[in-house]
C-alpha positions as a LaTeX table, in Angstrom:
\begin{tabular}{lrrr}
\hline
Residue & $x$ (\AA) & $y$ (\AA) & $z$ (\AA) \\
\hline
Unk1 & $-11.99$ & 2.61 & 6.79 \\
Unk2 & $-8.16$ & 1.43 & 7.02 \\
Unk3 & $-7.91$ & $-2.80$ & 6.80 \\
Unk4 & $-6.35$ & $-4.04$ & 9.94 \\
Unk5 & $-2.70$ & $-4.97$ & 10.18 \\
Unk6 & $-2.80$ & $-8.81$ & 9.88 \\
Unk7 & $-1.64$ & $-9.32$ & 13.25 \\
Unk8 & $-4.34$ & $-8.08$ & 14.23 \\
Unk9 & $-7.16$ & $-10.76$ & 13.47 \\
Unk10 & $-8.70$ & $-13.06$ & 16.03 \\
Unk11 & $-7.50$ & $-15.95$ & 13.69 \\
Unk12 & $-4.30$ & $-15.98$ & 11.66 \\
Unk13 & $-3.86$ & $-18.58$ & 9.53 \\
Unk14 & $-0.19$ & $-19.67$ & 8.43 \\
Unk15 & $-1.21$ & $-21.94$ & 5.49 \\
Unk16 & 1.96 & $-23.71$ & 4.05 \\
Unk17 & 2.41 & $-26.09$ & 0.87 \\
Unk18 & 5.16 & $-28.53$ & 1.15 \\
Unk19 & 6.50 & $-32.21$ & 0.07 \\
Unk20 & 9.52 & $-34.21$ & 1.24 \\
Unk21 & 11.07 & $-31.31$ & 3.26 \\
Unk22 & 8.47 & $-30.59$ & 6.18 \\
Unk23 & 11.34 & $-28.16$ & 7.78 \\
Unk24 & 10.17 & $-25.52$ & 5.10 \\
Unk25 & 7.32 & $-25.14$ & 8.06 \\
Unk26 & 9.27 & $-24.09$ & 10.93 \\
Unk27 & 11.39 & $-22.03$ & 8.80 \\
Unk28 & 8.24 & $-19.70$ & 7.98 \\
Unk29 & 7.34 & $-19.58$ & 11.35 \\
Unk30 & 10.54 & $-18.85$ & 12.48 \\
Unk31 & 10.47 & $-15.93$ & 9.65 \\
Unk32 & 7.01 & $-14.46$ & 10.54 \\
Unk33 & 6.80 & $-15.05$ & 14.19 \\
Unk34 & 10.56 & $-14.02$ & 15.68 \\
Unk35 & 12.41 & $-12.35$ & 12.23 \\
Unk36 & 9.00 & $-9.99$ & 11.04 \\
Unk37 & 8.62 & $-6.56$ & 11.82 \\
Unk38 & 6.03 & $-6.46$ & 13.10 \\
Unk39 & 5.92 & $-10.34$ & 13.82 \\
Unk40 & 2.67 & $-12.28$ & 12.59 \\
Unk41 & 2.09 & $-15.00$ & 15.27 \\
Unk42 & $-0.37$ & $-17.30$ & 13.91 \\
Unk43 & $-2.90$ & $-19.26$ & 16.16 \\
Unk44 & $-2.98$ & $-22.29$ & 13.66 \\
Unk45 & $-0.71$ & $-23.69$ & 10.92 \\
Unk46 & $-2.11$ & $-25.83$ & 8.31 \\
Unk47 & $-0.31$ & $-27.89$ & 6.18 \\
Unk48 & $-1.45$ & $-29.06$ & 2.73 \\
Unk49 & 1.39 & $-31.64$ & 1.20 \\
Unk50 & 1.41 & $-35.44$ & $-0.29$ \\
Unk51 & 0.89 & $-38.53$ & 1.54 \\
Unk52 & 4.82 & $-39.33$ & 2.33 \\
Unk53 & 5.07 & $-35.49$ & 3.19 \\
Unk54 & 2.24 & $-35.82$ & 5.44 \\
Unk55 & 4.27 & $-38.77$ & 7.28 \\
Unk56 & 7.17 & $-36.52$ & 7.51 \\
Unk57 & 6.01 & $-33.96$ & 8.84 \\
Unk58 & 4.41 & $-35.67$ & 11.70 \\
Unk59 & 6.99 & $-37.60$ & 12.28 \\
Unk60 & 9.57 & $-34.65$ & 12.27 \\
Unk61 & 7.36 & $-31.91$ & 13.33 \\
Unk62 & 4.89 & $-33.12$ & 15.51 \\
Unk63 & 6.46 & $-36.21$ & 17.31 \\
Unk64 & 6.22 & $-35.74$ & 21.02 \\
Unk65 & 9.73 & $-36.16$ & 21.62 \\
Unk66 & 11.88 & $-35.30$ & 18.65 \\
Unk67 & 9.25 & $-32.78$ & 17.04 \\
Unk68 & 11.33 & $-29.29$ & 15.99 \\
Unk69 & 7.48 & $-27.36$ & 15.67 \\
Unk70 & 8.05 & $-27.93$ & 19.42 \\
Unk71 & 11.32 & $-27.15$ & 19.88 \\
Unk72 & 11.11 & $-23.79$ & 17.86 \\
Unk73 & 7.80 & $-22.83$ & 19.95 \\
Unk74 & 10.16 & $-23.88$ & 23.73 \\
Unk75 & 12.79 & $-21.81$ & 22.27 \\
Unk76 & 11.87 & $-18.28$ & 21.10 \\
Unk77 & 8.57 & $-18.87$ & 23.84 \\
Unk78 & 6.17 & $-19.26$ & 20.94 \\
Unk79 & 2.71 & $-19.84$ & 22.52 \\
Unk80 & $-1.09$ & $-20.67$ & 21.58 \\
Unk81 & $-0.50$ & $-21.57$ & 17.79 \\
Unk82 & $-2.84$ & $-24.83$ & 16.97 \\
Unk83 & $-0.85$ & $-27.71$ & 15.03 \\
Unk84 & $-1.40$ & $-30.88$ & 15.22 \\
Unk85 & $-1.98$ & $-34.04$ & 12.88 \\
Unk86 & $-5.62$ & $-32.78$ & 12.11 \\
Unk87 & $-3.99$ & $-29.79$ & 10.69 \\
Unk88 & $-2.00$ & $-31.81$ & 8.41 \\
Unk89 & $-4.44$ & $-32.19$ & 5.10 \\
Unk90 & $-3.28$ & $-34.83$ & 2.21 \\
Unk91 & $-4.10$ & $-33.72$ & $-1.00$ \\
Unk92 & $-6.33$ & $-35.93$ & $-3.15$ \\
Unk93 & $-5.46$ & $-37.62$ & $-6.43$ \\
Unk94 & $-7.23$ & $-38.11$ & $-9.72$ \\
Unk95 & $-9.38$ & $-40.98$ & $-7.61$ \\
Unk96 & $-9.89$ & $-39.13$ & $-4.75$ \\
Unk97 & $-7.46$ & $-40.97$ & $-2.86$ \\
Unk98 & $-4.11$ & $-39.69$ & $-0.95$ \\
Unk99 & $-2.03$ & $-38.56$ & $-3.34$ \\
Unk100 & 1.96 & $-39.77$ & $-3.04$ \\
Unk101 & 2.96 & $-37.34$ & $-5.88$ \\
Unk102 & 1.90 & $-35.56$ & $-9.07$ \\
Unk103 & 2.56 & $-37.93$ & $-11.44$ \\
Unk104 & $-0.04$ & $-37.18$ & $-14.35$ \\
Unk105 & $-2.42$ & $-34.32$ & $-15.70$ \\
Unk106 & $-5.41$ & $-35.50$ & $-13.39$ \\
Unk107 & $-3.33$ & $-35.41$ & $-10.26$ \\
Unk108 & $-2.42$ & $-31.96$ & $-11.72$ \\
Unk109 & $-5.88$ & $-30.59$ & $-11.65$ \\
Unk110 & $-7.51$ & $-32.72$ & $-8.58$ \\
Unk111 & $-4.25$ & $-31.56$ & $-6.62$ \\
Unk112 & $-5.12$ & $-27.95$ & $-8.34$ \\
Unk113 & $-8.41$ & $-28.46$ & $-6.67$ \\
Unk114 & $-7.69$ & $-29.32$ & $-3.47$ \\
Unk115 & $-5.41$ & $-26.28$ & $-2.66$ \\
Unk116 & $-7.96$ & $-23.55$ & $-3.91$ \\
Unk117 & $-10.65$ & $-25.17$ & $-1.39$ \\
Unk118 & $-8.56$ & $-25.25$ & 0.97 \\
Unk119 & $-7.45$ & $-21.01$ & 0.51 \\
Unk120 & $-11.40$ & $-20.44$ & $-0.33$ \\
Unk121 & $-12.59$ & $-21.94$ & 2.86 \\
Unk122 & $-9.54$ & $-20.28$ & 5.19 \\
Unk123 & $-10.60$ & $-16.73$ & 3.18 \\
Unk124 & $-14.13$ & $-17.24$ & 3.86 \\
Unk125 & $-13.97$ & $-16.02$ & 7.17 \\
Unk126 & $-13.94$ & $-12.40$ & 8.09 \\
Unk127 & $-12.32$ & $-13.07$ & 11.19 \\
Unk128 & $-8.77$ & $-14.43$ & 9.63 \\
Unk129 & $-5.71$ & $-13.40$ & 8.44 \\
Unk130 & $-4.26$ & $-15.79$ & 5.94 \\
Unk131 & $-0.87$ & $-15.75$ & 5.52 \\
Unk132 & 0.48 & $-18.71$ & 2.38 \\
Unk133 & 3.75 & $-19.71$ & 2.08 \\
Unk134 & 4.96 & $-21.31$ & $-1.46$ \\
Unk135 & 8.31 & $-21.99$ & $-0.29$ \\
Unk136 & 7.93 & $-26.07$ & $-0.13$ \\
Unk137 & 6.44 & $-28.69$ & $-3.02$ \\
Unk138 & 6.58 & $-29.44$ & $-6.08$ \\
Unk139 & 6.60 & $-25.56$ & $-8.42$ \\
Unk140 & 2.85 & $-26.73$ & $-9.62$ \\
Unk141 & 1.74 & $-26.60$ & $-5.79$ \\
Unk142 & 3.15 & $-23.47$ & $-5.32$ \\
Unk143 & 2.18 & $-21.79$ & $-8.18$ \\
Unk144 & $-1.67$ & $-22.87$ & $-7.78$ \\
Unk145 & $-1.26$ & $-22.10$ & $-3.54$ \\
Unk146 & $-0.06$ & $-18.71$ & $-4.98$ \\
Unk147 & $-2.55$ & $-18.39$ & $-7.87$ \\
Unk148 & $-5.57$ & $-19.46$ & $-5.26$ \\
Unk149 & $-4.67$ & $-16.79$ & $-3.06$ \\
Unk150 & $-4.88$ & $-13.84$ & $-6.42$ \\
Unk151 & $-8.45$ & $-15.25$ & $-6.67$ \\
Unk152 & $-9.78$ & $-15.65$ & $-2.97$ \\
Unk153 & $-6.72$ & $-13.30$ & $-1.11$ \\
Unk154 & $-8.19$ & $-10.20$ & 0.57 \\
Unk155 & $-6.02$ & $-7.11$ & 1.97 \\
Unk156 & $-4.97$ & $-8.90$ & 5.22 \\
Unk157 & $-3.79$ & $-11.92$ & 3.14 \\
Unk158 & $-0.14$ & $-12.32$ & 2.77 \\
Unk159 & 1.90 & $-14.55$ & 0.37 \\
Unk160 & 5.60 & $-15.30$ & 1.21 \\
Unk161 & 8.69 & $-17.41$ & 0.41 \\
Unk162 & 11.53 & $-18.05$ & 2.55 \\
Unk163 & 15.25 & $-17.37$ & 2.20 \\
Unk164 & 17.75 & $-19.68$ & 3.79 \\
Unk165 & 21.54 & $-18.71$ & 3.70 \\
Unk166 & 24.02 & $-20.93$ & 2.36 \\
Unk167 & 24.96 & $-23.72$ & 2.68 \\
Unk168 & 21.59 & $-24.79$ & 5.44 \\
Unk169 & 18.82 & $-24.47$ & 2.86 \\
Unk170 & 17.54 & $-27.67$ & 1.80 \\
Unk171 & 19.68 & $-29.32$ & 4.60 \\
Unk172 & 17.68 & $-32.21$ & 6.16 \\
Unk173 & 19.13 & $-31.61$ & 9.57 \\
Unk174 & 18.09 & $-28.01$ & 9.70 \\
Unk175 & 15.00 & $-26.53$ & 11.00 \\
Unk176 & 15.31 & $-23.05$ & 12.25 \\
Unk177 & 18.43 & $-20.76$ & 13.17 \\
Unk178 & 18.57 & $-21.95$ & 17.02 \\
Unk179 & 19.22 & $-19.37$ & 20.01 \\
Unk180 & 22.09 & $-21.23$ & 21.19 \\
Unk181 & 24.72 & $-23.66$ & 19.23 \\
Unk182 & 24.05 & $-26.30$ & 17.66 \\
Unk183 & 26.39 & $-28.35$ & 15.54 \\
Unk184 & 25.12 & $-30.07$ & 11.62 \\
Unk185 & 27.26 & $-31.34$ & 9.64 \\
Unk186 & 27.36 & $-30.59$ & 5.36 \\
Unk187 & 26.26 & $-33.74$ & 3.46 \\
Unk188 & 29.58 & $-35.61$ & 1.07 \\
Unk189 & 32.28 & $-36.45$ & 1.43 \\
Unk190 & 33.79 & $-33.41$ & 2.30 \\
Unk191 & 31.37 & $-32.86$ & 5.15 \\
Unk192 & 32.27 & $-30.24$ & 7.94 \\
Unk193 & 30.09 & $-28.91$ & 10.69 \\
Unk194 & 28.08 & $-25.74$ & 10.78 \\
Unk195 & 26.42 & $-24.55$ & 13.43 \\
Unk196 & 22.42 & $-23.18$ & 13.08 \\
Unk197 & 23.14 & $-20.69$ & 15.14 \\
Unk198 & 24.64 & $-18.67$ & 12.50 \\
Unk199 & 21.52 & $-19.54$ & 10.05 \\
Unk200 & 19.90 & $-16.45$ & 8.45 \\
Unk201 & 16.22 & $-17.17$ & 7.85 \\
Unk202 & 14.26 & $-14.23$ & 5.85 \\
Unk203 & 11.34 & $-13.39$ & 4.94 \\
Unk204 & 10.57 & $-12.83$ & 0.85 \\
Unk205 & 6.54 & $-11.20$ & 0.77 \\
Unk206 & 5.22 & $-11.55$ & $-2.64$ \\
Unk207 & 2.84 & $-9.16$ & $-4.00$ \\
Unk208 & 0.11 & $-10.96$ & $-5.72$ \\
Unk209 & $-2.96$ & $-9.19$ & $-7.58$ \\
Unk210 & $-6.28$ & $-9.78$ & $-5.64$ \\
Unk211 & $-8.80$ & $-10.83$ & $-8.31$ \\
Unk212 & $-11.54$ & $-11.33$ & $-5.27$ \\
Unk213 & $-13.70$ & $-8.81$ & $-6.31$ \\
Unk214 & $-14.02$ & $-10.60$ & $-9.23$ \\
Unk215 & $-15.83$ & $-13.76$ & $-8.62$ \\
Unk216 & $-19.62$ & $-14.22$ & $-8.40$ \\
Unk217 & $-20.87$ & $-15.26$ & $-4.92$ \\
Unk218 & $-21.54$ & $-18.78$ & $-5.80$ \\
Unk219 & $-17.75$ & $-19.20$ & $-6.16$ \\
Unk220 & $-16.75$ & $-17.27$ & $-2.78$ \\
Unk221 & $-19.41$ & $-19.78$ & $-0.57$ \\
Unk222 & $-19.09$ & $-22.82$ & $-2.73$ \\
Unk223 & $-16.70$ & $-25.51$ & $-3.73$ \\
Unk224 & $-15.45$ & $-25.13$ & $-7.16$ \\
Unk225 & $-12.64$ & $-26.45$ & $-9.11$ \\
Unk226 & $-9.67$ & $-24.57$ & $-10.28$ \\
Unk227 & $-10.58$ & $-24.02$ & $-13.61$ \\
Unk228 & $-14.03$ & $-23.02$ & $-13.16$ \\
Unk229 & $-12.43$ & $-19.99$ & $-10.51$ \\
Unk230 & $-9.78$ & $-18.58$ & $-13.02$ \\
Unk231 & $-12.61$ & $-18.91$ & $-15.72$ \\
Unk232 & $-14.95$ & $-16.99$ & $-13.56$ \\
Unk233 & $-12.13$ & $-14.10$ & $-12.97$ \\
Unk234 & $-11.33$ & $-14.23$ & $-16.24$ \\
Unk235 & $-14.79$ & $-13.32$ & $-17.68$ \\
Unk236 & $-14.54$ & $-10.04$ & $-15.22$ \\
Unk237 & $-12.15$ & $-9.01$ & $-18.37$ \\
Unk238 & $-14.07$ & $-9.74$ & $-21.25$ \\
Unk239 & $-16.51$ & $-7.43$ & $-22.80$ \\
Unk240 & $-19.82$ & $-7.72$ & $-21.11$ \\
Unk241 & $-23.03$ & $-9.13$ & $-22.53$ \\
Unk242 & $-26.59$ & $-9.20$ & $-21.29$ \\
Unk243 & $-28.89$ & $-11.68$ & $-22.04$ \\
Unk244 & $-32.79$ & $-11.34$ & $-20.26$ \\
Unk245 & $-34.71$ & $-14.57$ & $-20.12$ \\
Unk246 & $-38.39$ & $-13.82$ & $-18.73$ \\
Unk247 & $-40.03$ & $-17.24$ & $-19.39$ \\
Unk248 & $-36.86$ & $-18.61$ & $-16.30$ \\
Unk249 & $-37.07$ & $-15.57$ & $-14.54$ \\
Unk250 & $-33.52$ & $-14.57$ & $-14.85$ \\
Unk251 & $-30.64$ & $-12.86$ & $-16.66$ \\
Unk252 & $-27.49$ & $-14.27$ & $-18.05$ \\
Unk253 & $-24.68$ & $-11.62$ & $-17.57$ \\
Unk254 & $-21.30$ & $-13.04$ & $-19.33$ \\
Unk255 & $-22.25$ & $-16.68$ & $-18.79$ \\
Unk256 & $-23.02$ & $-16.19$ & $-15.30$ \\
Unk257 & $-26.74$ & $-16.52$ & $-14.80$ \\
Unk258 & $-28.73$ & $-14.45$ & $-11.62$ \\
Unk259 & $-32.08$ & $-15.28$ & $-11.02$ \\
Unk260 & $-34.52$ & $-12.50$ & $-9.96$ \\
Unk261 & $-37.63$ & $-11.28$ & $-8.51$ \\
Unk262 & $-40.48$ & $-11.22$ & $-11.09$ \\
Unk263 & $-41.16$ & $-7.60$ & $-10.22$ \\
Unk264 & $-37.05$ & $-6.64$ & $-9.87$ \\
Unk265 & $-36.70$ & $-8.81$ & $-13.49$ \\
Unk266 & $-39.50$ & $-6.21$ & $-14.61$ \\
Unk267 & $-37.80$ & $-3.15$ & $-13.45$ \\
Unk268 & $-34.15$ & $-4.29$ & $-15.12$ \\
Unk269 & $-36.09$ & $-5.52$ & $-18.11$ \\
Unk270 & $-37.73$ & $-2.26$ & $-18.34$ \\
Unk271 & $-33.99$ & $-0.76$ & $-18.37$ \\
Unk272 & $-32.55$ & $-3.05$ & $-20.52$ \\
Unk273 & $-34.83$ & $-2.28$ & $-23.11$ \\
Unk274 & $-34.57$ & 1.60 & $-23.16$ \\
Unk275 & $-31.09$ & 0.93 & $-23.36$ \\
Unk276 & $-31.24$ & $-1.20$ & $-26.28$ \\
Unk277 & $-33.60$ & 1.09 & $-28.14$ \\
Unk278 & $-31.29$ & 3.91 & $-27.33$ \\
Unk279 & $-34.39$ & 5.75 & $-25.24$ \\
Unk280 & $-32.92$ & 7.97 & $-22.85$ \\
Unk281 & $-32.52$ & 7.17 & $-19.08$ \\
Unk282 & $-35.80$ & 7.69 & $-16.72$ \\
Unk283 & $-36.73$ & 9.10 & $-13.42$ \\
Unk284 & $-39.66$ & 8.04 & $-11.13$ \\
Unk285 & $-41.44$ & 11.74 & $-13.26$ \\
Unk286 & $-40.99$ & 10.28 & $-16.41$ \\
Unk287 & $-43.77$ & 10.14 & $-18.61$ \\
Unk288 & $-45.48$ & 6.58 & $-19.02$ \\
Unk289 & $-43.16$ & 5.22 & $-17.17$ \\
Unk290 & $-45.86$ & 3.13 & $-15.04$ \\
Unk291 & $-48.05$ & 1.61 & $-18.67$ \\
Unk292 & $-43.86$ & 0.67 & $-19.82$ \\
Unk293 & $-43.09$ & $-1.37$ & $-16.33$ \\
Unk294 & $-46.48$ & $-2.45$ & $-16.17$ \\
Unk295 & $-45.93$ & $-4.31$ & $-19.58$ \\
Unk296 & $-42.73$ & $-5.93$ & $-18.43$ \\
Unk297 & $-44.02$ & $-7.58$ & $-15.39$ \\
Unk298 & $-47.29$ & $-8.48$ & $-17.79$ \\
Unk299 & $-44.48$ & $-10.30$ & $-19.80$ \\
Unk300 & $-43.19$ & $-12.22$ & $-16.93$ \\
Unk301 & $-45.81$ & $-13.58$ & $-15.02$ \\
Unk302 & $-48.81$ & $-13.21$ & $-17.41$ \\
Unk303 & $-51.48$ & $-10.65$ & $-17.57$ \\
Unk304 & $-54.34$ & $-12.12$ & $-16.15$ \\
Unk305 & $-52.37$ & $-13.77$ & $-12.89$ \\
Unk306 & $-53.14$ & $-12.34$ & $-9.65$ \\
Unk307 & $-49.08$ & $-11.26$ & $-9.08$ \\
Unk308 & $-49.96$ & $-8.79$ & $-12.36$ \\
Unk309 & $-53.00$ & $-7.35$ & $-10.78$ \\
Unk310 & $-51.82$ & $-6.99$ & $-7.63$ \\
Unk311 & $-49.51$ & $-4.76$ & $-9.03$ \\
Unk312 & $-51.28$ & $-2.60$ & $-10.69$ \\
Unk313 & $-53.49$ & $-1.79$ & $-8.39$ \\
Unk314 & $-50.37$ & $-1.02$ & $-6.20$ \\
Unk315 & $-49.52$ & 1.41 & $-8.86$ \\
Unk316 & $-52.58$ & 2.89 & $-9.88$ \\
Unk317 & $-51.32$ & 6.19 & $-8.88$ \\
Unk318 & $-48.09$ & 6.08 & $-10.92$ \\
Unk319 & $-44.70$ & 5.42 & $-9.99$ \\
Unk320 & $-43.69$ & 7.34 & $-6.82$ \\
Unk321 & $-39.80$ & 8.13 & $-5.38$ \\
Unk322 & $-40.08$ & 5.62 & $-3.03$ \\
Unk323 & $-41.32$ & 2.56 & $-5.25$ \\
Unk324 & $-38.73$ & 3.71 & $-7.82$ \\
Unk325 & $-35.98$ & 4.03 & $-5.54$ \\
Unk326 & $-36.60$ & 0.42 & $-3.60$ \\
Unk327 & $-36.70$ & $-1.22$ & $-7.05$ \\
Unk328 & $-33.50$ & 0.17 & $-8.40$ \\
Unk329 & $-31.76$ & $-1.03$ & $-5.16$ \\
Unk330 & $-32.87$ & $-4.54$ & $-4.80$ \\
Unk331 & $-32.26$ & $-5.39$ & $-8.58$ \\
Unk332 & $-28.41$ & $-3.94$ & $-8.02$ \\
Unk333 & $-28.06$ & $-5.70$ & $-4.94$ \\
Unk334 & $-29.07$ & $-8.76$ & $-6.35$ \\
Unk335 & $-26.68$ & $-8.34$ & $-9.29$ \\
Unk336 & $-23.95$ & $-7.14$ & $-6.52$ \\
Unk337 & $-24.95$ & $-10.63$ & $-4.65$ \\
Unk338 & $-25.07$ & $-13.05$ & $-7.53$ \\
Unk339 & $-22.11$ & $-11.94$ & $-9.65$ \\
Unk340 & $-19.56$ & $-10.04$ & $-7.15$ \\
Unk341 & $-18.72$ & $-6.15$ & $-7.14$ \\
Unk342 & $-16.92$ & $-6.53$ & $-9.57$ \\
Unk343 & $-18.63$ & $-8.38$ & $-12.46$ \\
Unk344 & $-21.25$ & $-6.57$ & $-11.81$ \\
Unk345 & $-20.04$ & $-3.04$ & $-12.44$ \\
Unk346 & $-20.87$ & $-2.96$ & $-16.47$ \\
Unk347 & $-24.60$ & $-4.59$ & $-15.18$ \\
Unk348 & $-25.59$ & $-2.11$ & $-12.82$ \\
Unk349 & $-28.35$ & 0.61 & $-13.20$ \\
Unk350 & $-26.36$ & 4.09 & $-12.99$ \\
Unk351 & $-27.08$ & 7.46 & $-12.38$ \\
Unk352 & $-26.99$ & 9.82 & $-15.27$ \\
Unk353 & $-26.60$ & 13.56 & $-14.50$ \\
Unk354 & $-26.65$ & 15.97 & $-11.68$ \\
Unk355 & $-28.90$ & 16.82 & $-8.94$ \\
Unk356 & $-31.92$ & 17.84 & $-8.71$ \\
Unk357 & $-32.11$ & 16.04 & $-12.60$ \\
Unk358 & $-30.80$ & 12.43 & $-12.08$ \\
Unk359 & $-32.04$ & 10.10 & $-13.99$ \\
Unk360 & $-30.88$ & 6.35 & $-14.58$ \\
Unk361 & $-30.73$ & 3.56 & $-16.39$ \\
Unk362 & $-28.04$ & 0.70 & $-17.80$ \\
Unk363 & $-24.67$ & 1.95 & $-19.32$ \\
Unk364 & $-24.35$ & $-1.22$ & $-21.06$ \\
Unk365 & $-23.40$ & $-0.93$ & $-25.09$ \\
Unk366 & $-27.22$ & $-1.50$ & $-26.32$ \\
Unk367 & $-25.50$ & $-4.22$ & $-29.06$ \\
Unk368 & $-24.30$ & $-6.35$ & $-25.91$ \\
Unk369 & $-27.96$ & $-6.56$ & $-24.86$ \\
Unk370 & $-30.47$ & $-9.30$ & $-26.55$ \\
Unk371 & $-33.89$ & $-10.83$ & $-25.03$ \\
Unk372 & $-34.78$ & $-14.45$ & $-25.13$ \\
Unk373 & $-37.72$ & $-16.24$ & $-26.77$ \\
Unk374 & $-41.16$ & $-14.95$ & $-27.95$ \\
Unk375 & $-42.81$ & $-11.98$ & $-26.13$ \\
Unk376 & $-45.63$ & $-9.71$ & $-26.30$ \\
Unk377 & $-43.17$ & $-6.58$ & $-26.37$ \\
Unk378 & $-41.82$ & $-4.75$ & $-29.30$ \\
Unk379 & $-37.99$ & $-3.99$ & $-29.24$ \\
Unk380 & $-38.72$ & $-0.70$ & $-31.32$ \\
\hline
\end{tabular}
């Protein structure tokens, strides 16, 4: 199925980073809403800058008589986009207090921090459009506005920078190119007027690499720092490695741990080890198949427990399509689940061959595979 344009989601974020020049704001607006083709007309803005920008940009934005976000919205008939002083979000320092600038390596990362919540949350639902703008701040809060959205961005995400023709960027008297004239005047001493009218505001969309795919779920629906994100992407790289820890109840893929069902640890045990012994894959005819899964769950939750005999008298038959089938599926979709699609590729349990002859098991290199602490199983 085709994404949607952006445009088209119930919610469209326009998500801008910026510090002592708050007009970088209705600049982007002015770029995405009246100069885009197709225009993106967001129905909030959201603002993430430093405690004097935050003052700014009230007072020049959002003041109910000399505000320009106003101004801009009366003048090219801009309606029903939410901004207001709520939407305004001071980023925190080293101390968790409002930070005033960047100043040292803590303000760095808590700053760091700050911006990737902020672009994980917005992300987060599947009902918005996010569109980030770098063009404002300090370089270090656009880069990591920029680098938050290659972790968290989807397809519908957009990442921009403005253009502003000479000699009105940076002014501090210009806001937007205005549908009628209005006269500025150049800063020195050899100051002369210009009128915004004849402003050219454009659009610059960057492409960024989306990197989403890559995270495990814990990271997509929790708070987590900066550093533990682009770790977590980064490990999507590296050359996998399986570690299966019955006594917890879990497996460590990478160094991303996923905790599973006793009898879906069994089944993915059961793999695991084939693989490592170099047996070939299985299907739900293979010989002994039942006595081999059998003595994994034993493993895990003890012979003589009532889980271990419920079990086998479930499968006192043999293994049957079904059974096989349901167990495969829940173990991949809680690998899917725990470490995202895309981290969990190398994990999965694949299919080997062709119809009516498929059989499966773990494509993993068997050295990347290793079992932890004492148990009643060989390994040969």
């Amino acid at each position: 199925m085709q994404a949607k344009a952006p445009d088209r989601y119930c919610r469209r974020i326009l998500l801008a980073v910026t510090g002592l020049s708050p007009q970088v704001v209705t600049e982007t607006l002015y770029a995405v809403a009246v100069e885009n083709d197709p225009p993106f007309m967001p129905s909030e803005i959201h603002l993430l800058t430093t405690g004097e920008g935050a003052e700014r940009a009230q007072l020049t934005l959002l003041h109910q008589q000399t505000g320009w976000f106003q101004r801009l919205c009366h003048d090219y008939a801009l309606s029903g986009i939410k901004f207001d002083p709520d939407d305004i979000h001071i980023l925190s320092g080293a101390e968790n207090s409002p930070l005033e600038d960047i100043r040292s390596p803590r303000d760095n990362e808590a700053a760091a921090d700050t911006i990737t919540e902020q672009v994980r949350e917005f992300t987060s639902d599947p009902n918005s459009a996010v569109h980030v703008s770098i063009a404002g701040g300090r370089k270090t809060m656009g880069f990591f506005a920029g680098y938050a959205l290659s972790l968290y961005g989807r397809v519908q995400d957009r990442l921009s920078h403005v253009l502003v023709s000479a000699p009105f960027e940076s002014h501090p008297d210009f806001y937007y190119p205005t549908p009628y004239s209005r006269v500025i005047f150049t800063q020195g001493p050899d100051s002369r007027p210009l009128d915004t009218q004849n402003a050219r505001v454009t659009l610059a969309e960057i492409p960024f690499v989306r990197l989403r795919d890559g995270l495990p779920k814990r990271l997509l629906e929790g708070r987590a720092s900066f550093s533990d994100t682009v770790m977590a992407a980064q490990r999507a790289l590296e050359p996998p490695s399986l570690l299966i820890d019955a006594r917890n109840r879990r497996i460590v893929a990478g160094e991303e741990t996923v905790c599973l069902a006793p009898a879906d640890l069994a089944f993915y045990s059961w793999m695991a080890r084939r693989r490592m012994n170099a047996r070939h894959p299985v299907r739900w005819t293979s010989e002994g198949i039942r006595e081999e899964y059998l003595a994994e769950y034993a493993d895990i939750v003890g012979k003589w427990s009532g889980d271990y005999e419920r079990v086998e008298t479930a499968l006192k038959d043999g293994v049957n399509e079904e059974w096989f089938e349901q167990r495969k599926a829940k173990t991949n979709a809680a690998l899917r689940a725990g470490l995202g699609e895309q981290l969990a590729k190398p994990y999965l349990i694949t299919a080997k061959g062709q119809r009516p002859g498929t059989r499966f098991g773990l494509a993993l290199a068997k050295g990347a595979i290793r079992f932890s602490g004492p148990t009643g199983l060989s390994d040969e």
